[in-house]
N, C-alpha and C positions, 0 to 999 in steps of 0.2 A: 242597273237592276242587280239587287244582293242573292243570289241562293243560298235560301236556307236548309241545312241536312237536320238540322235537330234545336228541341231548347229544355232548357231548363229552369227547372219550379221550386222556390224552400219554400215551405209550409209557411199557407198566410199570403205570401207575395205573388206577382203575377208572373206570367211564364215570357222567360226572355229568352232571345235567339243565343243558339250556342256558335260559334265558330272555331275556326282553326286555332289551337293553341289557348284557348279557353279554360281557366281553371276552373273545378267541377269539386264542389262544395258538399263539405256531410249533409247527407240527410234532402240534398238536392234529387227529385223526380229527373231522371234524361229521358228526352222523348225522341225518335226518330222521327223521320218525314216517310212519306211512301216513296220508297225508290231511295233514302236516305242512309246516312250509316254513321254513325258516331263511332269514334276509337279512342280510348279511355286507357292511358298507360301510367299505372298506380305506381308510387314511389321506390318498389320493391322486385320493377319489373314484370308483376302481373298485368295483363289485357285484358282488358274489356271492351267487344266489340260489338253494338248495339245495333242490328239490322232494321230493315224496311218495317217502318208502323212498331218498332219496339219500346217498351217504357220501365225501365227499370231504376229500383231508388238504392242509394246507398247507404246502407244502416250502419254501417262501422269499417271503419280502417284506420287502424294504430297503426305503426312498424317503426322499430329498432334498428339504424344499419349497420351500429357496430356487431349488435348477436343474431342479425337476421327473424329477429321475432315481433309477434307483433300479429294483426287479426284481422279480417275482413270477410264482412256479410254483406248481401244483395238481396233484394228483391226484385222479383221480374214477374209484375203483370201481364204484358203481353209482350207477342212479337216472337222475335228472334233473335237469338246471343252466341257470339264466342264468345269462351272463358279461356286464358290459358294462363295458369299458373306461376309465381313469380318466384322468389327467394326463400319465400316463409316458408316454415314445415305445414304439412299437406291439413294437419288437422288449425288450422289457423282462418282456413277456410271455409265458410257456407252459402250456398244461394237457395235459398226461399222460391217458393213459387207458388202459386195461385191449389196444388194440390201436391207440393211432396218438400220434402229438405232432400239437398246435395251436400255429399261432403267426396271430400277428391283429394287423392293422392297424386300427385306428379303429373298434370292432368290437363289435357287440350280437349274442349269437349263443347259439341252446339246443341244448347237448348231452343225449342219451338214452345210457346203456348199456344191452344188453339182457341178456339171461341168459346167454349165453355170452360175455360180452364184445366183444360187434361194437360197434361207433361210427355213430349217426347226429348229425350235425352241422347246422343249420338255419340259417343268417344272415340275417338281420333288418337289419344296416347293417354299411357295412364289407368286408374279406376274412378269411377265414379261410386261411391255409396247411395242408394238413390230409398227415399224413405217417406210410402207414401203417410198423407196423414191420417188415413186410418188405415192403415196398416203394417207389416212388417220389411227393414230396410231390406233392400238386396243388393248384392255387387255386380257394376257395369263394368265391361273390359272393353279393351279398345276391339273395335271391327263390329259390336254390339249396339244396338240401340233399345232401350227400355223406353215401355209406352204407361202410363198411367192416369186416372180422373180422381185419385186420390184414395182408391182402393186396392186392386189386385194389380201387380206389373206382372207386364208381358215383356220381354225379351228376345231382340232376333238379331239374327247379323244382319246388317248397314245392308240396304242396298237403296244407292242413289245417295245422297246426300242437299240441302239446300245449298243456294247461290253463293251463301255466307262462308261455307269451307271453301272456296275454289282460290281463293287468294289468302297470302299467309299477313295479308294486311299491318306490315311489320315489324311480325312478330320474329323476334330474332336474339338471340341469347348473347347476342353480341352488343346488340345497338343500347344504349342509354345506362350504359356503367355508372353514371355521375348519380343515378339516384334522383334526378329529379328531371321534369320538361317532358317532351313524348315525342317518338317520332311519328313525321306525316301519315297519315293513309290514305294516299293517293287516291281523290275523289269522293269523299267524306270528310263530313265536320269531324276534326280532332277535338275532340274534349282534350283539358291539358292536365297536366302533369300533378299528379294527386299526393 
């Protein structure tokens, strides 16, 4: 018997199982399993760590390794995500969600959607720009979590945090210099090397 953590969808085709070391394709849907965790480690050393019942698509990733430049967008319908930031400069980055844009500056940070689409935002290091869609961006700092349904943010210091921050799911400033492949996360489908 195979356990599955996760699969992935391109537009049109049917949805196949992800596994460890899995290469994870533009524009491909990743879905977690319940109790599941995909770890998505992009060429530039950014994470992507896709929690229990999470489903997030990836709309773009360029990168450059000789100038460090280069770009990546995300969407994330549901669930739960670590983001944590790779080489690029901070504005290179966006994630999309069902009610606001992120943009992040130097930034380890877990996003929640919940059932109707609201955005809880957490940061962990770093800022988050958090901008709902109807209305005006505001700035998340770490120890902060901003709550929004795509109107008004609220703003409070962290307390408690989900399952998803309690391990650093190998994320390491050290590990994958070579730019390409991912390392494990112990216990979760790896998506592979982006």
């Amino acid at each position: 018997l195979v356990e599955i953590y996760g699969y992935g969808t391109l537009v049109g085709e049917k949805r196949q199982p992800l596994f460890a070391r899995d290469d994870v394709i533009l524009n491909m849907e990743i879905e977690s399993v319940e109790d599941g965790r995909i770890d998505v480690r992009f060429k530039d050393n950014t994470q992507l760590i896709v929690g229990s019942l999470g489903k997030v698509k990836i709309d773009n990733f360029a990168f450059n390794p000789k100038s460090s430049t280069g770009d990546l967008s995300l969407n994330i319908a549901t669930g739960l995500m670590r983001f944590v930031t790779g080489k690029m400069a901070s504005k290179s980055y966006i994630v999309r969600t069902p009610s606001a844009v992120l943009g992040v500056r130097g930034t380890d940070f877990i996003v929640s959607i919940d059932a109707s689409g609201g955005t809880l935002v957490s940061v962990l290091e770093g800022i988050v720009e958090v901008t709902p869609i109807n209305g005006s961006p505001s700035l998340v700092s770490a120890g902060s979590t901003a709550k929004t349904d795509g109107g008004q943010i609220s703003i409070s210091p962290t307390k408690g945090l989900p399952e998803i921050s309690e391990t650093t799911f190998g994320v390491s400033s050290e590990s994958n210099d070579n730019g390409g492949g991912n390392d494990s996360g112990g216990g979760g489908g790896d998506g592979g090397g982006y």
